[in-house]
Backbone bond lengths (Angstrom), bond angles and torsions (degrees), N, CA, C in turn:
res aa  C-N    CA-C-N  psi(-1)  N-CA   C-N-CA  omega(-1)  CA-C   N-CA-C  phi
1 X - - - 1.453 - - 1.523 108.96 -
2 X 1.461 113.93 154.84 1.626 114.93 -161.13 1.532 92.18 -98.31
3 X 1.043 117.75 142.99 2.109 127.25 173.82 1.684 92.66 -79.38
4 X 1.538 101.66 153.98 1.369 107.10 -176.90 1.387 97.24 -156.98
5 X 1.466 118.51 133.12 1.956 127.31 172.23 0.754 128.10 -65.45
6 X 1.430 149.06 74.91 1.354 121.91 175.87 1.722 126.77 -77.20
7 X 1.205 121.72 123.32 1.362 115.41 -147.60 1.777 92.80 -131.70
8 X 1.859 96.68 121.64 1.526 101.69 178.98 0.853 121.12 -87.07
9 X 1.349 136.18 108.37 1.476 144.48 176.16 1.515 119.20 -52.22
10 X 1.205 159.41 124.76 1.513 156.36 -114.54 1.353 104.61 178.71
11 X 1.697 106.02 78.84 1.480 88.13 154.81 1.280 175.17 -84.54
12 X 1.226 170.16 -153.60 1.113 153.00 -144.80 1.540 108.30 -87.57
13 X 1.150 141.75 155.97 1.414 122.23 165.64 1.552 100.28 127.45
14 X 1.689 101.38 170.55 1.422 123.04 148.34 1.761 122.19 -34.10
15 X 1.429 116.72 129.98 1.133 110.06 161.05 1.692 126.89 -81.05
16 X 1.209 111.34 149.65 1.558 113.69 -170.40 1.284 112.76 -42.01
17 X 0.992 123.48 134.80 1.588 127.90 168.21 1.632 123.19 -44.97
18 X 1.113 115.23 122.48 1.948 113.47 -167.23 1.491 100.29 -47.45
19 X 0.867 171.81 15.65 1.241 153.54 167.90 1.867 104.71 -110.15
20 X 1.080 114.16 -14.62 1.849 129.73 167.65 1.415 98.74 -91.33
21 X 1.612 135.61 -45.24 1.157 116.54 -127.18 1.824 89.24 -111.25
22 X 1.502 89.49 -7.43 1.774 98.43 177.81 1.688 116.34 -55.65
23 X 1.526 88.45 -56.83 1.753 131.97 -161.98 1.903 80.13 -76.54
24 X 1.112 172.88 7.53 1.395 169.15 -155.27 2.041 99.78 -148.79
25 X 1.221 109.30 -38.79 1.291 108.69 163.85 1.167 143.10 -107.43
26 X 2.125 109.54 7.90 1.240 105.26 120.95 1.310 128.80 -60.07
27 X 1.411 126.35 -30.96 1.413 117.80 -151.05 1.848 107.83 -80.67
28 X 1.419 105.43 -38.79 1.246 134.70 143.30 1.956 110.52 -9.78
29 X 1.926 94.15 -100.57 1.670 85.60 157.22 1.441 146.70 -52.90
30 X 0.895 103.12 -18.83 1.260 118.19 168.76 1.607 118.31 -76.09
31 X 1.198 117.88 -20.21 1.733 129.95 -179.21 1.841 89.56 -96.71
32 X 1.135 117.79 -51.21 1.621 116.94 -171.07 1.933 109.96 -51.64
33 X 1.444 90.46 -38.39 1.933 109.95 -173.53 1.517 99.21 -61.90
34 X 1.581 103.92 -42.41 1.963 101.29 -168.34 1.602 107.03 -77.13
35 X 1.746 101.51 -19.77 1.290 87.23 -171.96 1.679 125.17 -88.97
36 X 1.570 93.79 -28.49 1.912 104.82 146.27 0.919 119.85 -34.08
37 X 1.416 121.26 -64.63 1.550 124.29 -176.98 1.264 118.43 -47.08
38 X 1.714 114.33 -52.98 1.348 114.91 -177.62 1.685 125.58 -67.45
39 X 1.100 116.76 -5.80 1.469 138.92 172.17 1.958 90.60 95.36
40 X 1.300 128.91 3.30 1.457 109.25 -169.46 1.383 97.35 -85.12
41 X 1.287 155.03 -5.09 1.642 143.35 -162.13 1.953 105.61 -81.93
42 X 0.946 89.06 159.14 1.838 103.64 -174.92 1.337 110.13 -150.71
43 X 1.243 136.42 -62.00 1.344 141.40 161.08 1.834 112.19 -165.61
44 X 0.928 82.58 174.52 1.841 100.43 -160.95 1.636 97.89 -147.64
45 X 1.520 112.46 159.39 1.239 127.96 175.08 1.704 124.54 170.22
46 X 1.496 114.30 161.54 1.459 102.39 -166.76 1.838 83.61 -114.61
47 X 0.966 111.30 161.78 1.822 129.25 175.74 1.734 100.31 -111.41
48 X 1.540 127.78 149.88 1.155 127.24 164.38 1.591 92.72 -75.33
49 X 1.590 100.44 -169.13 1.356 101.47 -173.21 1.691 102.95 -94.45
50 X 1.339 99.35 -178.42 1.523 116.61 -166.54 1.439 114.62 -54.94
51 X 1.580 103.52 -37.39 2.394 103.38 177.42 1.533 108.78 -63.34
52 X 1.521 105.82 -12.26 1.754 89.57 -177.79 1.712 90.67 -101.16
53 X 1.483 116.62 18.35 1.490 87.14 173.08 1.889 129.41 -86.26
54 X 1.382 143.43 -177.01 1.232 117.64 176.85 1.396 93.58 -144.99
55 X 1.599 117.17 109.15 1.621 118.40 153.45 1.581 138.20 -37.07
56 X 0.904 129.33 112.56 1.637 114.01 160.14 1.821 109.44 -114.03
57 X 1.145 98.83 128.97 1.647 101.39 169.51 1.854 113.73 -126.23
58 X 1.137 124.84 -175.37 1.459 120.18 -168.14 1.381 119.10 -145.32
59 X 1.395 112.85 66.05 1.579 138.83 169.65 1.338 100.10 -58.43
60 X 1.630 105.86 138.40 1.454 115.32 179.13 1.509 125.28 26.40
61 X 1.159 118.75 10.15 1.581 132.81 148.75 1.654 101.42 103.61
62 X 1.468 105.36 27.46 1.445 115.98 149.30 1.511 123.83 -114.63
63 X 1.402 122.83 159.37 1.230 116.24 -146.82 1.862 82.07 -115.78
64 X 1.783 101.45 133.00 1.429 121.93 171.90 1.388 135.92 -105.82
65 X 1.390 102.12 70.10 1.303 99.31 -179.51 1.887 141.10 -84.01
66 X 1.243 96.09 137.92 1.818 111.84 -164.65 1.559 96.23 -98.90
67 X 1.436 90.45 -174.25 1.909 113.13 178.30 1.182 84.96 -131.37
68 X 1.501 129.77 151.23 1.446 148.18 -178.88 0.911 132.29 46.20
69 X 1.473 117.87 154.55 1.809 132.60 -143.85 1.604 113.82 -27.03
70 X 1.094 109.61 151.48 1.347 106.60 166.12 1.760 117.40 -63.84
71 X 1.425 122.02 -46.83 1.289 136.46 172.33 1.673 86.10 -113.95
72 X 1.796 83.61 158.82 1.654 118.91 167.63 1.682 121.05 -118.02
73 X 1.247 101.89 116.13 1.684 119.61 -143.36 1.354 98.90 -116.42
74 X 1.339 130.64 162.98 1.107 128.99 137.42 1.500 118.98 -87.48
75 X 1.201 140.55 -7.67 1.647 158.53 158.67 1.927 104.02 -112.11
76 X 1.494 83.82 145.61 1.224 85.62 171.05 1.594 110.73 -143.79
77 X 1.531 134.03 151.52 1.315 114.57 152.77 1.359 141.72 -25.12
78 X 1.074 123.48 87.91 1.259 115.57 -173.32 1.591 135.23 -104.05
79 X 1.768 96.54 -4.57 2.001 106.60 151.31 1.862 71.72 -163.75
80 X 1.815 82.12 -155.03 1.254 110.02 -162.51 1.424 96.40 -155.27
81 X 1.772 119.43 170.50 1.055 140.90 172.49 1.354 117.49 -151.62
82 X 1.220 128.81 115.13 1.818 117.34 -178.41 1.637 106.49 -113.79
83 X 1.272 111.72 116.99 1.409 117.31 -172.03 1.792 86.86 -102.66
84 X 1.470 81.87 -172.13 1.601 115.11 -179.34 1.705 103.16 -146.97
85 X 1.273 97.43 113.46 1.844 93.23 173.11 1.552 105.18 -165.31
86 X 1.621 98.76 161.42 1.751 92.63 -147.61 1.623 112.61 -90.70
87 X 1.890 104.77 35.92 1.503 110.96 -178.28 1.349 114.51 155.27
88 X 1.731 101.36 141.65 1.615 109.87 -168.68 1.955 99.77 -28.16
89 X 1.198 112.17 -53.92 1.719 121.99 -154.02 2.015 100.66 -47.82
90 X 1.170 81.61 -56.31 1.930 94.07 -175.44 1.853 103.25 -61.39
91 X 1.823 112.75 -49.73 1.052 105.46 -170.23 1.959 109.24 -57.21
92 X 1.164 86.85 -51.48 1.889 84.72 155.38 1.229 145.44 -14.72
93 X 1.374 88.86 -69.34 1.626 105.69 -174.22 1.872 105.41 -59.81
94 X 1.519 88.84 -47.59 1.699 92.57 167.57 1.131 161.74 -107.17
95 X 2.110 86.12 33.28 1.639 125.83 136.26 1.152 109.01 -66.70
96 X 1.683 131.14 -39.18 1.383 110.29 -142.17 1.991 100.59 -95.37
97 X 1.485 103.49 -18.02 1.329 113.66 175.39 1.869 115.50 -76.86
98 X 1.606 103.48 -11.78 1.495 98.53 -162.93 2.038 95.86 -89.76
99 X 1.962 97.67 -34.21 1.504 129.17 147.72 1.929 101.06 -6.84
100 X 1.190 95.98 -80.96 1.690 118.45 -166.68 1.436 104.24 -63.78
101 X 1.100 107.16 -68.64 1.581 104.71 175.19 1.491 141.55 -52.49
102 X 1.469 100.66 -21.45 1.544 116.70 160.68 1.635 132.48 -96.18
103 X 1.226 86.13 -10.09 1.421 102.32 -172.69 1.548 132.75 61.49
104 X 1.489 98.54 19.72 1.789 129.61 -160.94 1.325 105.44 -125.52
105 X 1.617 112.50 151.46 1.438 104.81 168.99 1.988 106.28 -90.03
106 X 1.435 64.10 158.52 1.927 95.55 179.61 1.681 123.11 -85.37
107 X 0.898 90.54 116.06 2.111 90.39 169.81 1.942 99.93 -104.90
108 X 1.650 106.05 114.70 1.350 89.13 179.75 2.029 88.57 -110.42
109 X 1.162 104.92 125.26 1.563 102.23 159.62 1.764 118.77 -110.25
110 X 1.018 121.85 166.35 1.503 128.70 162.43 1.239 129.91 -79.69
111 X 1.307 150.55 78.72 1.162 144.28 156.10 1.652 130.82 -5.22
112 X 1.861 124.63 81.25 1.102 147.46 -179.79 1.732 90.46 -32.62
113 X 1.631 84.23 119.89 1.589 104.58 154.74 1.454 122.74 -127.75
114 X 0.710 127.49 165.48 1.843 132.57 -148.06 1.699 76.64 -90.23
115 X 1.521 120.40 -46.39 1.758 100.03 -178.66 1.411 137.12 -61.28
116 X 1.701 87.57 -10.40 1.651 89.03 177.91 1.744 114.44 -87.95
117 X 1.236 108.50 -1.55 1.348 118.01 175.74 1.694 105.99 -89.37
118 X 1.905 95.68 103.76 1.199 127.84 -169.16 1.793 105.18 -87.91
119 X 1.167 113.09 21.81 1.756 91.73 -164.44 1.942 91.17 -100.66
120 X 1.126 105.12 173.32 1.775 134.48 -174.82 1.315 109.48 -75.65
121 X 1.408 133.40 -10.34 1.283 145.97 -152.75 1.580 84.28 -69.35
């Protein structure tokens, strides 16, 4: 089965007030439990936000490190989910449920495998 990201987009702002944000992380566990069950789960996780993040890049073959995001967004990553399921259609379906349960939009991509590299080489 092919691995696939599901990546919660988080926008800018205040977080929901605990009595919203409770009821969103049941719904949350409750999406992680179905996805155990179904054999598709791999790992899951939330990210702080982007000012606690720290760049390194490698100019003239020294390493440059910053304080904050790599890009400046109006959305940002704000967790992740890595399933396993046997095609864009399914990995879908459980974007569109992770969708509901977070109350956020979904980025689902596919995880590059050397088999999907179709060329003659």
């Amino acid at each position: 089965m092919k691995q696939y990201l599901l990546s919660v987009m988080q926008p800018p702002g205040e977080r929901p007030a605990p009595e919203i944000l409770d009821g969103i992380m049941r719904n949350v566990e409750a999406l992680h439990q179905e996805l155990k069950a179904a054999g598709a789960w791999v790992f899951a996780g939330g990210l702080h936000s982007p000012d606690t993040a720290t760049v390194i890049r490698i100019k003239d073959g020294d390493a440059l490190v910053t304080d904050g995001p790599y890009t400046e967004s109006k959305e940002y990553l704000g967790g992740f989910t890595i399933i396993q399921a046997p095609d864009l259609d399914a990995a879908l379906a459980w974007g569109e449920k992770t969708a509901r349960a977070t109350t956020l939009p979904i980025e689902v991509r596919p995880f590059y495998d050397a088999s999907d590299d179709t060329s003659d080489d």
